[in-house]
C-alpha positions in Angstrom: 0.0 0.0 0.0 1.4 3.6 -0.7 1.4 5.6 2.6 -0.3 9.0 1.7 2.4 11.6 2.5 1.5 15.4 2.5 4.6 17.6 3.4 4.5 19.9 6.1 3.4 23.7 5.2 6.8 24.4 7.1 8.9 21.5 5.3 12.4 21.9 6.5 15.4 19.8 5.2 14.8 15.8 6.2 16.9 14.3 8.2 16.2 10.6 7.0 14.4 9.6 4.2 13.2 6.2 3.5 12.7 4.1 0.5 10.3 1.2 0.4 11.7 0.0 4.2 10.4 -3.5 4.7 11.7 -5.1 8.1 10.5 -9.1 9.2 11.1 -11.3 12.3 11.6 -14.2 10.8 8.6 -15.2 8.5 6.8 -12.1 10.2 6.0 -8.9 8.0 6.7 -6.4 10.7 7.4 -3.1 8.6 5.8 -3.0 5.3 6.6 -1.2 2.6 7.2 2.2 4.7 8.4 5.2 2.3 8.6 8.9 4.3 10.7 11.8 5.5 11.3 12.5 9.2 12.7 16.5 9.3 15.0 17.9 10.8 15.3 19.6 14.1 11.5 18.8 14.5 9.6 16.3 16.7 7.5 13.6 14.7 5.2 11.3 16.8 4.7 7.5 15.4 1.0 6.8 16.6 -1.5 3.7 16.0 -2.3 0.3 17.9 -0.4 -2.0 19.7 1.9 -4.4 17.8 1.2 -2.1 14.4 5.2 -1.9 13.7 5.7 1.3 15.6 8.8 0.6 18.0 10.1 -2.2 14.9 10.1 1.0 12.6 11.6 3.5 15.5 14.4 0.7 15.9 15.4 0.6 12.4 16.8 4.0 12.7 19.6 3.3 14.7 19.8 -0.6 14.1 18.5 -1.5 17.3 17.0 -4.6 15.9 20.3 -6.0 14.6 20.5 -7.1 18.6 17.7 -9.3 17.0 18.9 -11.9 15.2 16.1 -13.2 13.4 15.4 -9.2 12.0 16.3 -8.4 9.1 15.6 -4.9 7.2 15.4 -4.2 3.1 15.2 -1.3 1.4 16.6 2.1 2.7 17.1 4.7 5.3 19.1 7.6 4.1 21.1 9.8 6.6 22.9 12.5 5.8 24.4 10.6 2.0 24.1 7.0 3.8 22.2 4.1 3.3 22.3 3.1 7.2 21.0 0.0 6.4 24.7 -0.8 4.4 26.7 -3.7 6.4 29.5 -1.3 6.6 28.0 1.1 8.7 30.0 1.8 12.0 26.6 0.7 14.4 28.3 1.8 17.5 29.5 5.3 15.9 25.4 5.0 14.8 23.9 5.1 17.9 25.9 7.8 19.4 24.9 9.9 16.3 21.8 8.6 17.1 20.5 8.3 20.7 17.7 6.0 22.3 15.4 6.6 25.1 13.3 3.2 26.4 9.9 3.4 27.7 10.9 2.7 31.0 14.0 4.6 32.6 17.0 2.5 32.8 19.8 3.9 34.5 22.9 2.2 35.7 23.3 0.9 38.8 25.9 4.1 39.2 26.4 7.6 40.6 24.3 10.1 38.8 27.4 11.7 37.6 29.2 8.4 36.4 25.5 7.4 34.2 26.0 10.9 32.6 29.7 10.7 32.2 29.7 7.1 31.3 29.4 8.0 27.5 31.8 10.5 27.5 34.6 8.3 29.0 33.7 5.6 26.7 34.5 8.1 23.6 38.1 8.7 25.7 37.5 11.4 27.5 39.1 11.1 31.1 40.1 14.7 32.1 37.8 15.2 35.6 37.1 18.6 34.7 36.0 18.0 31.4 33.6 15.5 32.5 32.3 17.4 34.7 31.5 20.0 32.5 29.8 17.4 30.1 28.0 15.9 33.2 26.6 19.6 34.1 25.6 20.7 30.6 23.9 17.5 30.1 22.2 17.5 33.1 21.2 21.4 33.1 20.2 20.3 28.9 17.8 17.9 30.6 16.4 20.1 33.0 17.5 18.1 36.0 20.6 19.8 37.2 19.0 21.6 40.0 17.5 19.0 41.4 20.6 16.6 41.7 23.4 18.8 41.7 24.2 18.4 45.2 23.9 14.6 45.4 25.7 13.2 42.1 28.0 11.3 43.9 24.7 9.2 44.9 23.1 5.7 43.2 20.8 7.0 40.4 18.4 4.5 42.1 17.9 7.1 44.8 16.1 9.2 41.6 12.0 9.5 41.3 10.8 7.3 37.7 10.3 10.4 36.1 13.9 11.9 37.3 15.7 8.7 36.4 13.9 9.4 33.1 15.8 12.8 32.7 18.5 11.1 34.1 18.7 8.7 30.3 17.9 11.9 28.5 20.9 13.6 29.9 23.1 10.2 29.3 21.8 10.5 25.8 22.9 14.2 25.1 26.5 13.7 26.8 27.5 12.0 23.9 25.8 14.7 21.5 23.5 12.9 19.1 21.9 14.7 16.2 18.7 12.9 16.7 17.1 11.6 19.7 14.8 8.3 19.3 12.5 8.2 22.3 10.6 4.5 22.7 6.9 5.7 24.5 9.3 7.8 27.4 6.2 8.5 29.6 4.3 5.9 29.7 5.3 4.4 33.4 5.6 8.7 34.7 2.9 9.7 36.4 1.0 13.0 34.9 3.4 15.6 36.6 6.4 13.9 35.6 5.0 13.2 32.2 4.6 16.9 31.8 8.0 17.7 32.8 8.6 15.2 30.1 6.9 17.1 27.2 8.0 20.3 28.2 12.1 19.0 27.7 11.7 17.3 24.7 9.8 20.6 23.0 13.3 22.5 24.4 15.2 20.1 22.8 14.3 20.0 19.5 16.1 23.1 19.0 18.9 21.2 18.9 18.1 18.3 17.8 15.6 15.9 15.8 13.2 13.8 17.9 11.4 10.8 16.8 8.4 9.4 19.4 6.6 6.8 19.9 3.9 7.0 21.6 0.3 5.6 22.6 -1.0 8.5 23.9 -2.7 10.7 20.8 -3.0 13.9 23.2 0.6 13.9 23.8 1.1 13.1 20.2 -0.9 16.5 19.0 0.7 18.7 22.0 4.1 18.2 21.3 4.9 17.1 17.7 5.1 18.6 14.3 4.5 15.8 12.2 2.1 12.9 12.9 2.4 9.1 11.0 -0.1 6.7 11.9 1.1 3.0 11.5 -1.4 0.2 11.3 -0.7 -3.4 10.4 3.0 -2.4 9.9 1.7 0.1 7.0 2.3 3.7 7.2 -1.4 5.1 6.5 -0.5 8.5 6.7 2.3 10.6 7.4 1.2 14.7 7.8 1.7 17.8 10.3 0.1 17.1 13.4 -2.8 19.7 13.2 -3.7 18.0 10.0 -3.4 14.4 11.0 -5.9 15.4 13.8 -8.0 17.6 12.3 -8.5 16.2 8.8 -7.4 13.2 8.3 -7.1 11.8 4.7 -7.9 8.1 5.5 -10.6 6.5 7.5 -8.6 4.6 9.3 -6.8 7.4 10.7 -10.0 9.3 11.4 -11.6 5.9 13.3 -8.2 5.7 15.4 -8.3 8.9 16.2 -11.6 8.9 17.3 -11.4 5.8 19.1 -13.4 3.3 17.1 -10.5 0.7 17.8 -7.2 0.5 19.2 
């Protein structure tokens, strides 16, 4: 099926563009078919069902699913003048460039400055007061610095869920991505921290590109720019936000949207 794909009154340059992406599980059609532009420095929200291909598709970007090894992916995903679905691609160099944030916060069982720096020193960086420059503009960059800075020699474990959250966001940006792939981020936060939530990753696309999944359709129109609604591993639709949920080109999107199923 060809995914009906309006660009955005705003269109900016993409930062990936995809070509007839298929990705299986085995004998299982995960990801069919998908062709679309995500843009740059701009959040886009990948709504619809459970099991619809969603996370599959969000983990295709930075090769998360090679940890899979049943997955396999055809077609392409072009970043920057790469395919990054070409065996030579550097995967580790990848997901640095590109960053992940999980559904449910998972920080190691470390200091709150060591989860931040932990990137950092990995890249080489061992200078104490470069680090902890890193650690602080990461941490300020994820809105949490004033809350922790007087306790990051503690366990991260100490953190509320929705501060260990920041806490991954900030261990994301110490290694400075370009585009930040966030996996459903609030859906274990409760409503305050959820907020807190939103709020960041609006900041953040100043700097960067943003790619969410994400259940929840309210957060989907409050906070992105471009809307694609996957059913049945099918892209229906990919347009801005205020279109996807305001006028809707295909049924289906208009019935999920208004809750007939899902």
């Amino acid at each position: 099926m060809k995914s009906n794909v309006m660009p955005m009154a705003n269109e900016t340059t993409p930062i990936f563009q995809l070509k007839d992406l298929n990705v299986y599980y085995g004998e299982n059609h995960a990801v069919k078919n998908v062709s679309l532009s995500i843009l740059k420095q701009a959040i886009t929200a990948l709504i619809g069902p459970s099991g619809c291909g969603k996370s599959t598709f969000l983990r295709t970007l930075n090769r998360m699913n090679d940890l899979i090894p049943e997955a396999r992916c055809e077609g392409e995903i072009v970043y920057g003048d790469v395919n990054l679905l070409d065996r030579k691609i550097d995967v580790v160099r990848l997901r640095k460039e590109i960053g992940m944030v999980f559904q449910k916060p998972n920080p190691f069982p470390k200091s709150i400055f060591n989860n931040v720096a932990y990137g950092p020193k990995m890249q080489g960086i061992k200078n104490k007061k470069n680090l902890s420059e890193i650690v602080e503009k990461s941490l300020r960059d994820a809105t949490l610095w004033d809350e922790v800075r007087d306790r990051l020699d503690q366990n991260a474990y100490g953190l509320s869920g929705g501060q260990q959250q920041r806490l991954c966001i900030a261990r994301c940006l110490a290694v400075k991505p370009s585009v930040i792939l966030m996996d459903e981020p609030t859906s274990a936060l409760d409503p305050v921290s959820t907020l807190k939530i939103e709020e960041l990753i609006q900041r953040l696309k100043e700097k960067f590109s943003i790619v969410i999944v994400t259940h929840n359709m309210q957060q989907a129109s409050r906070i992105s720019d471009q809307t694609a609604f996957f059913l049945n591993g099918e892209v229906v639709e990919i347009f801005d936000t205020a279109s996807i949920f305001s006028n809707p080109s295909d049924q289906r999107t208009k019935d999920y949207i208004s809750g007939k199923f899902g």
